[in-house]
Every structure is written in C-alpha cells, then in structure tokens.
C-alpha positions in Angstrom: 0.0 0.0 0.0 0.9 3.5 -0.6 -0.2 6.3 1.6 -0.6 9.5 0.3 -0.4 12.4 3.4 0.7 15.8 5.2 2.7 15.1 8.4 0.4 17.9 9.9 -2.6 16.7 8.5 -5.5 15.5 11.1 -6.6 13.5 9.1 -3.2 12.0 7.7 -2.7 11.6 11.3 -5.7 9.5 12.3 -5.4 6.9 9.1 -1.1 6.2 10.1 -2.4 5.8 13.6 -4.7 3.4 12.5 -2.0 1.7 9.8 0.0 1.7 13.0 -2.1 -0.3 15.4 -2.9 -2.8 13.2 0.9 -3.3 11.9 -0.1 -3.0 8.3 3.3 -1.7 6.7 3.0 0.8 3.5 5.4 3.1 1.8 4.8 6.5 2.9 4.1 9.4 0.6 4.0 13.0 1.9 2.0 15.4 0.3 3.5 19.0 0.5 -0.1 20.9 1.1 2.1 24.4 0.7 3.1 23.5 -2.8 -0.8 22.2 -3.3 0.5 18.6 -4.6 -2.8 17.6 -3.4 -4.3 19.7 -6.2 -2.3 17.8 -8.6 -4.5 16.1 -11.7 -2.4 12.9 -10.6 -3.5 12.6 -7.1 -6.9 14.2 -7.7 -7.5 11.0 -9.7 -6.7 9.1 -6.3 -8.7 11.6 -4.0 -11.0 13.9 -6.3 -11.8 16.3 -3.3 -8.1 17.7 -3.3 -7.5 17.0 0.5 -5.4 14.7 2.2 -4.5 11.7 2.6 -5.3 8.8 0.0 -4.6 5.5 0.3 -3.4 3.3 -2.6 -4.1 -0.2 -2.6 -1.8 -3.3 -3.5 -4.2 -3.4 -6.4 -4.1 0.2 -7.3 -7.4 1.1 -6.2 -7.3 4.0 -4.5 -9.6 4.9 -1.0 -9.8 8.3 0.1 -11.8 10.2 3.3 -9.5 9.3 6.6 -12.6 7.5 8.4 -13.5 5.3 5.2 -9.9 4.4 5.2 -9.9 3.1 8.6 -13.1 1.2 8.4 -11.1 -0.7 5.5 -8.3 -1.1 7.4 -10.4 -3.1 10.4 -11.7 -4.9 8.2 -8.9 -6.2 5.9 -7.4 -7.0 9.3 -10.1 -7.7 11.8 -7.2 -8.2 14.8 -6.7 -6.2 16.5 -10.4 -5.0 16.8 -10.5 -1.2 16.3 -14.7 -0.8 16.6 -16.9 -2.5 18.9 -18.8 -6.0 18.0 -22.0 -4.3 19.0 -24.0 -2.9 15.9 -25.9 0.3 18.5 -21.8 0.9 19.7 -20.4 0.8 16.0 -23.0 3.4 15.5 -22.0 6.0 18.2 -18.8 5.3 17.5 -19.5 6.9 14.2 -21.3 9.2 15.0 -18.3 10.4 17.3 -16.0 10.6 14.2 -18.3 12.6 12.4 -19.1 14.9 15.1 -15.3 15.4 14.8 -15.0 16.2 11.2 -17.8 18.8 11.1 -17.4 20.1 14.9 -13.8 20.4 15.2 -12.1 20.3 12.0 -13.6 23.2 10.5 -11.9 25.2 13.3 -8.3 23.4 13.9 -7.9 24.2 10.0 -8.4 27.7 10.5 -5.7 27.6 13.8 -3.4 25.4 12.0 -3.7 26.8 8.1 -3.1 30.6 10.1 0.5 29.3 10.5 1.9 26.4 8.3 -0.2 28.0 4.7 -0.8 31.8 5.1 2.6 33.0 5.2 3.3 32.0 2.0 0.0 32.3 0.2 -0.4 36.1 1.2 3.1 36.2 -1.1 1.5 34.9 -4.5 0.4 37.6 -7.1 -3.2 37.8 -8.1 -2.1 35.8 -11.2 -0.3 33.0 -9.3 -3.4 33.0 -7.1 -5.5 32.4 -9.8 -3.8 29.2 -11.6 -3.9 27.6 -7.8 -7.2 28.3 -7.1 -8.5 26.6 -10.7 -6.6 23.7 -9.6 -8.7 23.5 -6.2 -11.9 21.0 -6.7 -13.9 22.1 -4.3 -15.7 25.7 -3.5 -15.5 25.4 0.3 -11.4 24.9 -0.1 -11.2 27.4 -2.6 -12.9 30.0 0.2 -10.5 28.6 2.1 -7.0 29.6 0.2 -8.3 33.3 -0.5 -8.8 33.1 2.8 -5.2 32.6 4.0 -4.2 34.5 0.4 -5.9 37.6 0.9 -7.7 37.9 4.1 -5.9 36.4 7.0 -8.3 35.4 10.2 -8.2 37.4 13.2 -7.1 37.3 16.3 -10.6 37.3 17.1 -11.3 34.7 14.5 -8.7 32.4 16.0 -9.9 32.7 19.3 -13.5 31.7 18.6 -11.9 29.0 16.9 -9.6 27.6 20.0 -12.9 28.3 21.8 -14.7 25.9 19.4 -12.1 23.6 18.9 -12.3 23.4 23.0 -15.9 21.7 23.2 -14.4 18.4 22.2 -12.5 18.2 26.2 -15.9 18.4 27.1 -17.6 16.1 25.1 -14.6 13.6 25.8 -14.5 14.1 29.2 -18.9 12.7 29.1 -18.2 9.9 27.0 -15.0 8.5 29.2 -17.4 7.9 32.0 -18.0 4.4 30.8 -14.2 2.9 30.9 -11.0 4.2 30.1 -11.5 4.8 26.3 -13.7 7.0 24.5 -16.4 3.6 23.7 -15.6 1.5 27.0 -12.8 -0.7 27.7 -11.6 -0.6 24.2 -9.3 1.6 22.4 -11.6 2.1 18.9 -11.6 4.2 15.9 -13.2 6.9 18.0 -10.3 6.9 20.1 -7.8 7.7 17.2 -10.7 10.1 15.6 -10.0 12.3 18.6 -5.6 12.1 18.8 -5.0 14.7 16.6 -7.3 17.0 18.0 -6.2 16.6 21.5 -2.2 16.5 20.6 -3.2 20.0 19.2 -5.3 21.3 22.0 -2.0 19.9 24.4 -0.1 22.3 22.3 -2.3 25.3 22.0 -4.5 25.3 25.6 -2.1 23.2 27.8 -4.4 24.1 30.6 -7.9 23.0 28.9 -7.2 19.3 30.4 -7.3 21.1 33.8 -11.0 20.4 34.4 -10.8 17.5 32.6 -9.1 14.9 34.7 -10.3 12.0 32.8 -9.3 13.7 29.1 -6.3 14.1 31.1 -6.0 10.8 31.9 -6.8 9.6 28.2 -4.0 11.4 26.6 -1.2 10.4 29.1 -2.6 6.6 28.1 -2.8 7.6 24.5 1.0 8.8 24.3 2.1 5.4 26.0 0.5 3.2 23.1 3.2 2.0 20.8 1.6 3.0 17.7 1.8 6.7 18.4 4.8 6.8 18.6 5.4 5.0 15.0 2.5 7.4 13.5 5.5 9.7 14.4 2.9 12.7 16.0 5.2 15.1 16.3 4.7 18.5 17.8 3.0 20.9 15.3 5.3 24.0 15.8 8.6 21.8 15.9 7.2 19.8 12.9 6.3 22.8 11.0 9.8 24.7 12.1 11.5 21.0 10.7 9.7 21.0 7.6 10.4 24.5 6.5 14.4 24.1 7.2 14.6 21.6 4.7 12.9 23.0 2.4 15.3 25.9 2.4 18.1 23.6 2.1 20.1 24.2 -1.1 19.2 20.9 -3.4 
C-alpha cells in the first residue's frame, strides 16, 4: 500500500495511527499541502476532493476520506479489533468521528492553516493565485485559500476557533465515564478520531485538560501506546519549524 499524506494533516494523522495499530506496513508518501500537490491532476485522480491523505491499494485502487480508510483497514485486518462488536456501539462510535469532522475540523484548519499556509500564500500575485485556485476541486477549499491568500483570520477569528475547537474536552470528558477509552474498555476508531485534536489542543491550551481529569488521563494513556509513537505525532510548531528548514536547504 501507498499512503498518500501531510505530516500535519489531522486527518493524515488518524489513518497512520490506525495503519500503526494494526501493523499493516505501507510506503509513505508525503504530500507537500504548501506547494498544493494535493491539487495535482495525478492525485486528484486518487482523492477527487483535493485534500489529504489517499490511500493506494496493492491493487491500485485508491480509497480516500480518513474514516472510510480506517473502516477498511479493520476490516482487511479484523485483529486487533478497532470498533466495537455491538451494531448500537459501531453506530455511536461513528457518529463520534463525524461529530469530529464537522465540529472540530472546520476550526483546527483555521488555527493550523493561520500558521503552516498563510505565510506563503499572502506572497502569490493575483495571477499566481488564480492558476492555484483553478486547480482546487472544491468551493468550500477554494474560500478557504483566498482566505489565508488575501484575508488572514483574526485574532478574534482564531480565538473563537480555540474556543470551538475546546468543546471536544468536554464532550470527551462525558463519554470517558464508561471505561478508560472513548467507547468502554476498548481503544476504537473513536479513540484515534479524537488524537489529533487533543495532541493539538496539548499544544495550544495546555491548561484546557485542567477540568478535565479523565481527558487528562486519556491522553497520558494515549501517548504510551506503541503505535503513536510509530505514527510519528510530532509536535505541530517543531514539525512545522522542521519541515520549513529543509525545504530551504540548497538541493
């Protein structure tokens, strides 16, 4: 398998968590989201929404959306078990993800995209602006990059969005009443739906965990599982910081 992804991608995130905990080996394929290779007719044929990651199978069918992918995954390798046996649990469980994806996606991107993407789309030309944005499939993402092109978010913006981004410590911290993962005594899909999120509130709102003691508890668990530590989570800012030194290096 070949995985298509950004380092700093959420959702890139989630789906080599996922590869990770079930030992699935693939070749790994980063995406640089500054130079939109995701916008690429190539890898548009793999993942026609322009976003990251895609997964390339043995076969060369191609999967794309970060929670499909992961369904696939515990199927094509049922142990270890990454969603509960019950049908009613399978169903909150997604329902969990998806809360994710619309609640606090929309908001990390604007906290995240502020800093790894606006500094250097505010530097293309009107022109060079243009060309990417014809490449981008989708109008929401396209609203996105002029955005980050031409009207950065405020400070105010960004706050609301921490603010936002928040409510999933709270949600978390009702749902871990049941055992110590996020759907009972099992670490699920839910729970690595949720990692990137929380690895980014640690870094942005160190102190939201304060009134959260079992969130708290979670993520020190979370850290100590094997496979995040080959999904190779690294901190956004020293990630970012990484990135952008090699890409300065002289070829």
């Amino acid at each position: 398998m070949k995985l298509f992804h950004g380092w700093l991608s959420s959702a890139s995130r989630r789906v080599r968590l996922c590869l990770a905990e079930k030992g699935i080996a693939y070749e790994s394929v980063p995406i640089d989201m500054s130079r939109q290779e995701h916008h690429a007719p190539a890898y548009l044929a793999m993942n026609p929404n322009g976003v990251v990651p895609a997964l390339l199978l043995d076969d060369g069918r191609p999967l794309h959306e970060s929670s499909t992918i992961c369904e696939y995954l515990d199927e094509l390798q049922p142990v270890p078990p990454l969603r509960p046996a019950d049908p009613y649990q399978r169903a909150v469980m997604r329902n969990f993800v998806r809360w994710t994806d619309e609640k606090s996606l929309p908001h990390l991107l604007i906290l995240n995209w502020s800093i790894a993407l606006q500094p250097g789309a505010s530097q293309w030309s009107d022109a060079q602006l243009q060309e990417r944005l014809d490449r981008i499939p989708t109008a929401e993402r396209r609203a996105a990059w002029i955005r980050i092109a031409r009207q950065p978010y405020s400070d105010e913006e960004k706050h609301t969005a921490l603010t936002q981004l928040l409510l999933l410590v709270d949600k978390m911290e009702q749902m871990l009443g049941g055992g110590p993962w996020l759907m009972g005594t099992d670490y699920s899909l839910a729970d690595i739906a949720a990692v990137p999120f929380i690895a980014r509130i640690a870094e942005l709102a160190p102190d939201a965990f304060a009134d959260a003691p079992k969130v708290a508890d979670w993520w020190q668990r979370v850290q100590q599982r094997p496979a995040y530590a080959l999904a190779n989570i690294q901190r956004f800012d020293a990630a970012l910081q990484a990135r952008q030194a090699e890409a300065a290096r002289p070829a």
